[in-house]
C-alpha distance (Angstrom), angle and dihedral (degrees) to the residues before:
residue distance angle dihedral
X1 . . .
X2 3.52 . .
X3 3.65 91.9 .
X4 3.76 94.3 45.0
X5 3.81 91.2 44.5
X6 4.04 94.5 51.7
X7 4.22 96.4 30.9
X8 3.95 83.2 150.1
X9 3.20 90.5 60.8
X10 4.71 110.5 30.2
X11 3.80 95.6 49.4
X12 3.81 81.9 -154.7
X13 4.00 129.4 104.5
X14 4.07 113.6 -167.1
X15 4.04 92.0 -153.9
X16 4.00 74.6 -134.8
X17 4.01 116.5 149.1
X18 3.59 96.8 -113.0
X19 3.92 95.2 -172.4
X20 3.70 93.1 58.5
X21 4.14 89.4 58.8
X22 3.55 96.8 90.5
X23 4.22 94.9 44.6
X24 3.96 94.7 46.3
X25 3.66 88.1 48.9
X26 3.81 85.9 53.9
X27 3.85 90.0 46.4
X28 3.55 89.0 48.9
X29 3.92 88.4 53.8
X30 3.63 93.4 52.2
X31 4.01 96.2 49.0
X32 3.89 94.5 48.1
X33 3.83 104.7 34.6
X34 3.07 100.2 -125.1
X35 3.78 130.3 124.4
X36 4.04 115.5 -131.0
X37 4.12 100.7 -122.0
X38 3.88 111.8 -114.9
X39 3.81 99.7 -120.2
X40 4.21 89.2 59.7
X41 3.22 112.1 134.1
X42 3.79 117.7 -111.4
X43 4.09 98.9 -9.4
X44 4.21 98.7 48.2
X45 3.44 134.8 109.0
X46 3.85 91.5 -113.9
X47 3.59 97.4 45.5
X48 3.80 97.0 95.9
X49 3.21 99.0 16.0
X50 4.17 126.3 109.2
X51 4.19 121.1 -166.9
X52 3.73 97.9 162.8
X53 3.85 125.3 83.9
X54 3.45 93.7 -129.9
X55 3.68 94.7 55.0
X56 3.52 92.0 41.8
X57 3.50 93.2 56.9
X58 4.06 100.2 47.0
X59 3.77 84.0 45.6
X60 3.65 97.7 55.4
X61 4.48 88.2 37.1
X62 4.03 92.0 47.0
X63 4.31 117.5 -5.0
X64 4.25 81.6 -159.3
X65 4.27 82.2 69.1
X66 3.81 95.5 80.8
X67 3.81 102.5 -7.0
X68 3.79 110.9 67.6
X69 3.91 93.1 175.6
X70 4.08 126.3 43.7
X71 4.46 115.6 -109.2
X72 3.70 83.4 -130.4
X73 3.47 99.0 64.6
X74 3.47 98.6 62.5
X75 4.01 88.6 47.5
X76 4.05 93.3 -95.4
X77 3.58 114.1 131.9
X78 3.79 124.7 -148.5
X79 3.39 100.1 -166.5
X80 3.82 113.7 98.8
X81 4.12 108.5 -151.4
X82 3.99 99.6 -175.1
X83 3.95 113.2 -145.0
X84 3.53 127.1 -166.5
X85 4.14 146.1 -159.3
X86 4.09 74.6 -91.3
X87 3.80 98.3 58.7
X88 3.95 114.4 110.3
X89 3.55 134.6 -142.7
X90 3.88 92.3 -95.3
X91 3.49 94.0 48.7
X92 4.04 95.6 50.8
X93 3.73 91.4 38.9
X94 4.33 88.0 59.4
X95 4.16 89.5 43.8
X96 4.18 84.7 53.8
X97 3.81 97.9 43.8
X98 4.20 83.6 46.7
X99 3.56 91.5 51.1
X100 3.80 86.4 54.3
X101 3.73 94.9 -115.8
X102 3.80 121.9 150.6
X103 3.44 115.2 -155.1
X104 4.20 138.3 173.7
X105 3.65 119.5 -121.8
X106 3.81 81.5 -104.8
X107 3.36 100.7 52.4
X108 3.64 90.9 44.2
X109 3.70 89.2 59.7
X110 3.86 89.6 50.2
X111 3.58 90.3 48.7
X112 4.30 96.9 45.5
X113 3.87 81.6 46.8
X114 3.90 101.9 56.5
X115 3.92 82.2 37.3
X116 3.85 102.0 64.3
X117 4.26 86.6 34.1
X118 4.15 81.8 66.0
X119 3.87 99.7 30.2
X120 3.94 83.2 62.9
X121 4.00 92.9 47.6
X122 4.16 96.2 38.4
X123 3.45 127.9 51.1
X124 4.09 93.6 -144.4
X125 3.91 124.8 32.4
X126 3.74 101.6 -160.4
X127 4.33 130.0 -167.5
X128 4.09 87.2 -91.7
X129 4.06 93.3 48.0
X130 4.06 88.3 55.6
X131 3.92 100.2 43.6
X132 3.57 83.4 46.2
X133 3.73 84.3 50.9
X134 3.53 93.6 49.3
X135 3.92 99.0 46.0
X136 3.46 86.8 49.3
X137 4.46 94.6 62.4
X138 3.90 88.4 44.7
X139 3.85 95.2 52.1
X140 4.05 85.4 54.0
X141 4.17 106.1 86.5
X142 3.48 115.9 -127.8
X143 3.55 106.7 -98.6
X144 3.82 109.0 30.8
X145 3.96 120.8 -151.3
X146 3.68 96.4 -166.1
X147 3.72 129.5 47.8
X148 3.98 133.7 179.4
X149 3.51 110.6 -120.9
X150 3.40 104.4 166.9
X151 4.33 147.4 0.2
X152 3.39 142.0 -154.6
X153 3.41 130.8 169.4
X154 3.95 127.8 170.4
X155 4.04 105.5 -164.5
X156 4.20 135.5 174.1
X157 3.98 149.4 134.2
X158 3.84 87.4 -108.8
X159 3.68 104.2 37.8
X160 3.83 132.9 57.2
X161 4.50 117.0 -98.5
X162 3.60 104.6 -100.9
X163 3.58 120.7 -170.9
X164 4.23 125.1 -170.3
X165 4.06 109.6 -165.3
X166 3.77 126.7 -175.7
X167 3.54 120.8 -174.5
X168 3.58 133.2 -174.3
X169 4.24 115.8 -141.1
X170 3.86 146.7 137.6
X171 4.19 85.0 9.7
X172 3.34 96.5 -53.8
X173 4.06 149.6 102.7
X174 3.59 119.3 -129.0
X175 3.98 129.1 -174.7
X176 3.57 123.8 -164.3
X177 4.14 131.5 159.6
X178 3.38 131.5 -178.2
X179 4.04 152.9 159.6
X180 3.81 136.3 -96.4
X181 3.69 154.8 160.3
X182 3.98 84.1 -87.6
X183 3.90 136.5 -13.5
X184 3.72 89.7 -77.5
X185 3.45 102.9 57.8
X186 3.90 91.8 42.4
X187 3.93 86.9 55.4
X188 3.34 95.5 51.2
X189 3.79 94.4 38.7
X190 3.69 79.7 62.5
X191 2.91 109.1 55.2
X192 3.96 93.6 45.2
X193 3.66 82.6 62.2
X194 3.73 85.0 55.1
X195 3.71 100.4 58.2
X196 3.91 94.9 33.0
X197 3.85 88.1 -134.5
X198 3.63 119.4 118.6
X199 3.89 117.0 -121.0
X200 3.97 141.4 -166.9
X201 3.71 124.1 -148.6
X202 3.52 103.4 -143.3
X203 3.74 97.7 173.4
X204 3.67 137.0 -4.6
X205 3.89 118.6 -176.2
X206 3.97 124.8 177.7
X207 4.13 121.7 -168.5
X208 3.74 134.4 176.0
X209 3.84 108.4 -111.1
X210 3.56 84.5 -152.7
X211 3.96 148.0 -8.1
X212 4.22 121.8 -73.3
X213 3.41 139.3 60.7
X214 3.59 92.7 -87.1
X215 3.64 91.9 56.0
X216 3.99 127.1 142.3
X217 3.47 116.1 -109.9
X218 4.13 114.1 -153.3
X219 3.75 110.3 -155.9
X220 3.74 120.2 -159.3
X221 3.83 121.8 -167.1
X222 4.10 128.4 -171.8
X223 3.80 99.6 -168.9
X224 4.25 126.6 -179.5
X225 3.59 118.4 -135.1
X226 3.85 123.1 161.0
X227 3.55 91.3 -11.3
X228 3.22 104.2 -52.5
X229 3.59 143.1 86.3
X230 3.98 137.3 -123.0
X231 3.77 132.0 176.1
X232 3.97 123.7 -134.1
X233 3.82 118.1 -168.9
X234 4.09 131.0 -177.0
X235 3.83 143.2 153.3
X236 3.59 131.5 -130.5
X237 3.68 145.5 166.1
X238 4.14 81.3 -143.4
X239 3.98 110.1 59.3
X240 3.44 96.1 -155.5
X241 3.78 89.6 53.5
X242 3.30 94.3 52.3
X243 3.36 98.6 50.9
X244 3.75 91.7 56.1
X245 3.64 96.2 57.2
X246 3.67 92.3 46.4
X247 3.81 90.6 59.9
X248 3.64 90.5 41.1
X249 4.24 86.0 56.2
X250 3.81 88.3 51.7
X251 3.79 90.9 48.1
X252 3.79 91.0 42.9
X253 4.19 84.7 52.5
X254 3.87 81.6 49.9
X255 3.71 101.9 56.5
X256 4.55 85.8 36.9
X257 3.87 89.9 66.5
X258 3.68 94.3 37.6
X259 3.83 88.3 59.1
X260 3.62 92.1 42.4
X261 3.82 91.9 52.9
X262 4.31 95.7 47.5
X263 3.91 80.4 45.7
């Protein structure tokens, strides 16, 4: 960027995609677990955005004043289409293909799916809810050993964190609850219980995909088990939620190369 940014200066061109910048770093974030910090450079949270008035108002007089490169040219869009529990098919279809998203029919469905489940919990689905949407149906492998079914969880600063887990696996319904330092750990005590394989938490991180109280929260997980390590991701309006089904994507990740090796 720096090269494209001062061409009159770096008599160099990359030939690299610059548009794509901003979703590979995303993939990236997704693959590894770990969250890209909001002051980076470029790719952060922070990067384009402007709190004070000062900013705000050289921004809106002249963009060049704090922004010496445009959003859209690292494939970040600034334009903030709302959609709704009312939105259609068509409608979230043309917000995708103007994000620059492809998608297959199936992951389309996945996507429209997960879409209306939010639409009917938060008032506003912005760009950042749906790419987190999206991310979230690639990061799921194709054919998916364990599924959430159903959870409970019984929480407060008198009482102890309970947490009720069902999962769905092998052809079968299992149901499993258990305690914990917090609601968290009881879930995923549970559903270690579940699987009858002993598993680490190596790290667990939770951000807001964007601002409000109705917010999404994406979850990722790094968890241990048998030596080696797989990363779950999913978004939520609920937390707790959330971080269920991103342990169940790790475990699902688990059980994927565990077929692959017997195969």
């Amino acid at each position: 960027m720096a090269m494209k940014v001062r061409a009159d200066q770096y008599q160099f061109d990359t030939g690299i995609e610059t548009k794509e910048i901003y979703r590979a770093s995303r993939l990236l974030s997704s693959i590894t677990g770990i969250h890209v910090q909001q002051n980076k450079a470029i790719v952060g949270a922070n990067a384009f955005s402007h709190e004070s008035g000062i900013h705000q108002d050289g921004v809106l007089k002249e963009r060049s004043t704090y922004e010496i490169m445009n959003p859209q040219t690292i494939g970040l869009e600034t334009s903030k289409l709302v959609l709704g529990r009312h939105s259609g098919r068509h409608g979230f279809k043309a917000r995708i293909e103007e994000m620059g998203l492809k998608l297959s029919e199936s992951e389309f469905d996945t996507a429209f799916d997960r879409f209306l489940e939010i639409a009917d919990r938060k008032k506003e689905v912005f760009e950042e809810d749906i790419l987190a949407l999206v991310e979230e149906g690639k990061a799921r492998i194709g054919a998916e050993t364990y599924s959430l079914q159903r959870l409970h969880i019984s929480a407060g600063s008198q009482s102890l964190p309970m947490a009720a887990v069902e999962l769905q696996f092998e052809g079968k319904t299992v149901l499993e609850a258990a305690t914990g330092d917090g609601p968290i750990d009881a879930i995923y005590k549970a559903m270690e219980r579940i699987i009858g394989k002993e598993t680490r938490l190596i790290k667990f991180d939770l951000k807001a995909v964007t601002s409000g109280k109705d917010a999404m929260g994406e979850v990722l997980v790094l968890i241990e088990i048998e030596g080696n390590n797989y990363t779950g991701r999913a978004v939520s309006t609920d937390v707790l939620e959330a971080s269920a089904h991103a342990y169940v994507n790790a475990l699902n990740k688990y059980a994927s190369l565990r077929m692959d090796t017997k195969g």
